[in-house]
C-alpha positions as CSV (number, residue, x, y, z in Angstrom):
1,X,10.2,8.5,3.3
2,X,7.1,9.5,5.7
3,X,3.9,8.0,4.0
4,X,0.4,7.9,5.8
5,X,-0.2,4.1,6.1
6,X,-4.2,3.5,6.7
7,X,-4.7,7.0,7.9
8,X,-1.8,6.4,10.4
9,X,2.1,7.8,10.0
10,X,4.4,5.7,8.5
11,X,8.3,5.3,7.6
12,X,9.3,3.4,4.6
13,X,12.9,2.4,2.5
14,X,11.0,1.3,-0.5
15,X,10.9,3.5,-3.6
16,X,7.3,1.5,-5.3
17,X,4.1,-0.1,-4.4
18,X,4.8,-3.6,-4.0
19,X,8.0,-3.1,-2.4
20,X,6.6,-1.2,0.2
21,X,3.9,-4.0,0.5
22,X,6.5,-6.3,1.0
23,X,8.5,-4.0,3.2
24,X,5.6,-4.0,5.7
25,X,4.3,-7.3,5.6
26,X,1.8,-7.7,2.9
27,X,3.0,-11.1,0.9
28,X,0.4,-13.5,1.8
29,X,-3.6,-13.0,1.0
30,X,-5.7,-10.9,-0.8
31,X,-5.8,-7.2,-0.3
32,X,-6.9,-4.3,-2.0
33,X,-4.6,-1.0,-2.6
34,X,-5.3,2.7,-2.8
35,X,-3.0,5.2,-3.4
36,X,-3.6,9.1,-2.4
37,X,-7.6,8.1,-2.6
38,X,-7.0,5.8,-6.3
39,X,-7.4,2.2,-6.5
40,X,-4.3,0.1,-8.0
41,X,-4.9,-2.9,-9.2
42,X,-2.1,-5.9,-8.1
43,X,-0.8,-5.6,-11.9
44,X,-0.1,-2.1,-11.6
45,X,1.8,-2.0,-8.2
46,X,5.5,-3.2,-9.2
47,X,5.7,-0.1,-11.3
48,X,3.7,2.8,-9.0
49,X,6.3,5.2,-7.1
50,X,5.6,6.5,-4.2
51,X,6.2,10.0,-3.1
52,X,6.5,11.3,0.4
53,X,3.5,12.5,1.7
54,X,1.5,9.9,-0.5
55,X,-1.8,8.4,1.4
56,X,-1.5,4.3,1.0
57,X,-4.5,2.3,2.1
58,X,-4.5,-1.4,2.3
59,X,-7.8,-3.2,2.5
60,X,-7.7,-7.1,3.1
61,X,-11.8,-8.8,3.0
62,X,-13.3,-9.8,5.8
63,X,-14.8,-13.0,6.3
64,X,-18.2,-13.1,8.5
65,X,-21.9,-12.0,7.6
């Protein structure tokens, strides 16, 4: 399904969240996830579909100051 991943276009396989994490890379570290402009907490993402068309952000920190 087409998705827009970070503002950019994106294909996916994966039906939920968290398997569309894993699907594009996002095991290790701490991020943050939004979906269509809401924020999902990590507990939440095994069971949040996706739908195509769906806006996904993914925020990780940054370290600095």
């Amino acid at each position: 399904m087409k998705i827009l991943l970070n503002g950019e276009a994106a294909e996916v396989k994966a039906a939920t969240l968290q398997a569309v994490l894993a699907e594009l890379g996002y095991v290790d570290g701490p991020f943050a996830t939004a979906l269509n402009r809401e924020f999902v907490p990590a507990c939440e993402r095994a069971g949040t579909r996706l739908a195509e068309g769906d806006a996904l952000e993914v925020i990780a920190p940054m370290q600095g100051g």
